[in-house]
N, C-alpha and C positions, 0 to 999 in steps of 0.2 A: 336641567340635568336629567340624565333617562338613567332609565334602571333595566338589566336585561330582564327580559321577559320569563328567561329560564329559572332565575331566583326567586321568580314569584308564585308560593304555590296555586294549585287548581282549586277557588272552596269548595267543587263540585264532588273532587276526589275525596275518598275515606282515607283512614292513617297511612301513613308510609308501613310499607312492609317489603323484608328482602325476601325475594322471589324465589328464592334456590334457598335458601332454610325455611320457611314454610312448605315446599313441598317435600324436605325434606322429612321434617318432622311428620307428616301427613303421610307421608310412605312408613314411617315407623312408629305409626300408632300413637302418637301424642308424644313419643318418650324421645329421648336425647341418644339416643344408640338403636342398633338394627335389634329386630329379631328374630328368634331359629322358627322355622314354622311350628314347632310345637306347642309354642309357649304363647299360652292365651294372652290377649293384648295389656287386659288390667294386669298382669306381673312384671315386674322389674326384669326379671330373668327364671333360666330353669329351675335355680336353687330355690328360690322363693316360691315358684307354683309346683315344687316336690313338699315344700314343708308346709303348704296350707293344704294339700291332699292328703298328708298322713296327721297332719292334725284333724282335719275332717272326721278322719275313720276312726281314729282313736276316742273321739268324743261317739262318734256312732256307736262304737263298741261298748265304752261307759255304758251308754242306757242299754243297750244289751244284758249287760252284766248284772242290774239293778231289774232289767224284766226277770232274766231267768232268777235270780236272788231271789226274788219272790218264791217261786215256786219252789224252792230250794229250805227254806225258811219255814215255808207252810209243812213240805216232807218231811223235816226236822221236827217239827212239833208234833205233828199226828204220831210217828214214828216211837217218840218218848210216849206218847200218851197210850196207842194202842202196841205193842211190843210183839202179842204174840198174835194179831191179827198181820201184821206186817211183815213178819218172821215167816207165815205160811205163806204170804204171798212171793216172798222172794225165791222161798222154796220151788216155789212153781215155774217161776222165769228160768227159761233156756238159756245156761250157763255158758254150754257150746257156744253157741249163738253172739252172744255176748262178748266173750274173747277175742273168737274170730273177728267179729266188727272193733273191738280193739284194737289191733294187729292193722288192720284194712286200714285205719285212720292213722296210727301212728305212720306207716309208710305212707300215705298220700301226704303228710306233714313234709316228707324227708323229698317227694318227688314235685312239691312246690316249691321248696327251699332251691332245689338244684332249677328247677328253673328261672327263679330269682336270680342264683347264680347266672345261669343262662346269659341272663337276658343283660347282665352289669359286664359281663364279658366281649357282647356281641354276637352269643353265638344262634340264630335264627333256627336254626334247625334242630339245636336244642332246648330249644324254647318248647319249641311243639311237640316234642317227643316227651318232654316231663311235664308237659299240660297234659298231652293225651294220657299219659299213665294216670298220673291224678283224674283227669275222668274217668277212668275205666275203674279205678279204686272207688270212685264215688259212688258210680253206680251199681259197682258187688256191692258195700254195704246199704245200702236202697233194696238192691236184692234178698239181702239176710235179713233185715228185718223186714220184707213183708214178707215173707215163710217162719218169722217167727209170730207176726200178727197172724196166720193162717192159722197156725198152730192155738197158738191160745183162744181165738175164736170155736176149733176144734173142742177146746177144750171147754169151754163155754166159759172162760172170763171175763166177759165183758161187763161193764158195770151198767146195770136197769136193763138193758136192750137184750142179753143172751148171758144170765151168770146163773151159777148152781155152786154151794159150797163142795168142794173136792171131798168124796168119798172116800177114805183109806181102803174101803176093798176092791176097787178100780184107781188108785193113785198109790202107787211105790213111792211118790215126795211125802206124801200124806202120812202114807203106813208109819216111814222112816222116820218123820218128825213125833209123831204121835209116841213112838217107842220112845226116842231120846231125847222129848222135852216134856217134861213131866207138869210145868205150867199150860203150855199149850191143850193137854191131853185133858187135864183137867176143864178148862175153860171148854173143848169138845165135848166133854160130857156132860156137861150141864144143858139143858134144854134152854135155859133161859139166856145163861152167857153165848150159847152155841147161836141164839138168832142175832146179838149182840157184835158176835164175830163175826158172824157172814155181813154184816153192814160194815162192820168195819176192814175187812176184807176188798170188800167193792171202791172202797173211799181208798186202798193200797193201789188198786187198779187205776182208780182216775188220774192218780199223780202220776202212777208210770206212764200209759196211754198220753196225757197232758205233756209232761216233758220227754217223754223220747219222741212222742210226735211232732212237738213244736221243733224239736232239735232237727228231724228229719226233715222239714222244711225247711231250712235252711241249708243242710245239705242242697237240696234243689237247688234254692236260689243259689247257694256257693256251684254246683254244676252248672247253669246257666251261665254264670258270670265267666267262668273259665273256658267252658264253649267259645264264647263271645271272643276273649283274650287269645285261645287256639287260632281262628277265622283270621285274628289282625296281624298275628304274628307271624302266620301264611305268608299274608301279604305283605308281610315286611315294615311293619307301620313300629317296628320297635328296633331300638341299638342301644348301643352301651352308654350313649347322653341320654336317653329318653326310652325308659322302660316304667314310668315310676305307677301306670295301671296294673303290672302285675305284682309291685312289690305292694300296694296297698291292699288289693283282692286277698296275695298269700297272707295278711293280718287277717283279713275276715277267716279264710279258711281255719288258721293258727286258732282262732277263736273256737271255733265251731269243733273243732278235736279237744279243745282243753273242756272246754262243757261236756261232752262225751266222757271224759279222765275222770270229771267226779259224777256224771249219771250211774255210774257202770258199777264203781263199788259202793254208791248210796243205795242201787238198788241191787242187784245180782248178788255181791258179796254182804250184803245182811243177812245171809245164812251164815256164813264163818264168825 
């Protein structure tokens, strides 16, 4: 009795496998359905590689929060402990200055938000045009505080490198504090509190220097990043499925003005 030859497999051959669902699958990345080109291979789909991006950032932002806490924590205590050493020094920070870079941040919040808008809409050309504002807001406040670091260097506050305690007969903040704060005045006239104060004075200075400088680098990086985001959205690399790099970037930015919210009246407004 024979047997067709065709029922007999080859030992030579490896497993049976059907030829059009393997390269099937091979054209789709491992996975059982297509993908959009934007959607990196290890995700299921868009929805999933949007929520592991903004979960990303949010945990990035967490240790932000707990860096600057720190310095925030530290201000808080010295603050309690020296009063009218830190009271003179708030005096001396450019109030102007301060506002106005207020002001500059809350609207670059409003002209990232519209481009977030932008971009869930579709709309490419406004994407760019409320990216390029938020740069241009970024870098007036870059500009105002290095004419206020100009300024206070003028003035010689810098702690160890270029600091002198503020004379009230060449300082109107000075004059004016010494008149209407009668602990301060006091602590001024003593010789011995008065060297006490000018160190604690300087240790005012390092925490504002420290945190509004670490803040302003960030600024940076946040202007680098939206530079970046301005160039793709040029080129059209975003639509209303797939925008989800500026909606995470606008949380970092979101961040970096709420940090600014409480720098600004921990230090400037500790005169009121």
């Amino acid at each position: 009795m024979t047997q067709s030859t065709a029922s007999i497999p080859d030992p030579h051959a490896g497993p049976l496998h059907d030829d059009h669902a393997h390269a099937g699958d091979a054209a789709q990345g491992g996975h059982g359905h297509s993908h959009p080109a934007h959607v990196a291979h290890h995700f299921d789909d868009a929805e999933q590689q949007k929520d592991a991006a903004t979960l990303g950032m949010w945990c990035f932002l967490a240790t932000e929060v707990l860096f600057f806490g720190g310095l925030f924590l530290g201000y808080a205590i010295y603050r309690q402990r020296y009063p009218e050493a830190f009271l003179i020094g708030s005096h001396h920070l450019k109030l102007t200055h301060g506002t106005v870079n207020t002001f500059i941040l809350l609207f670059s919040s409003l002209t990232v938000a519209l481009s977030v808008h932008a971009a869930a809409t579709g709309n490419r050309k406004g994407i760019v045009r409320y990216l390029i504002g938020t740069l241009i807001l970024g870098f007036a406040f870059l500009g105002v505080k290095a004419s206020e670091y100009y300024g206070e260097y003028q003035e010689k506050l810098i702690p160890k490198l270029l600091f002198e305690l503020p004379d009230p007969a060449h300082s109107e903040h000075m004059k004016e504090l010494l008149e209407h704060n009668p602990r301060v005045k006091a602590a001024y006239d003593d010789p011995v509190r008065r060297k006490g104060l000018e160190q604690q004075l300087q240790l005012f200075f390092v925490f504002y220097f420290c945190m509004t400088g670490l803040h302003a680098s960030h600024m940076i990086i946040g202007i680098g990043v939206m530079s970046w985001l301005t160039w793709r959205a040029h080129k059209g690399h975003f639509s209303a499925e797939y925008h989800t790099p500026i909606e995470i970037s606008g949380l970092y930015w979101h961040f970096v003005d709420i940090v600014w919210i409480f720098l600004f009246p921990m230090t400037y407004l500790l005169r009121h």
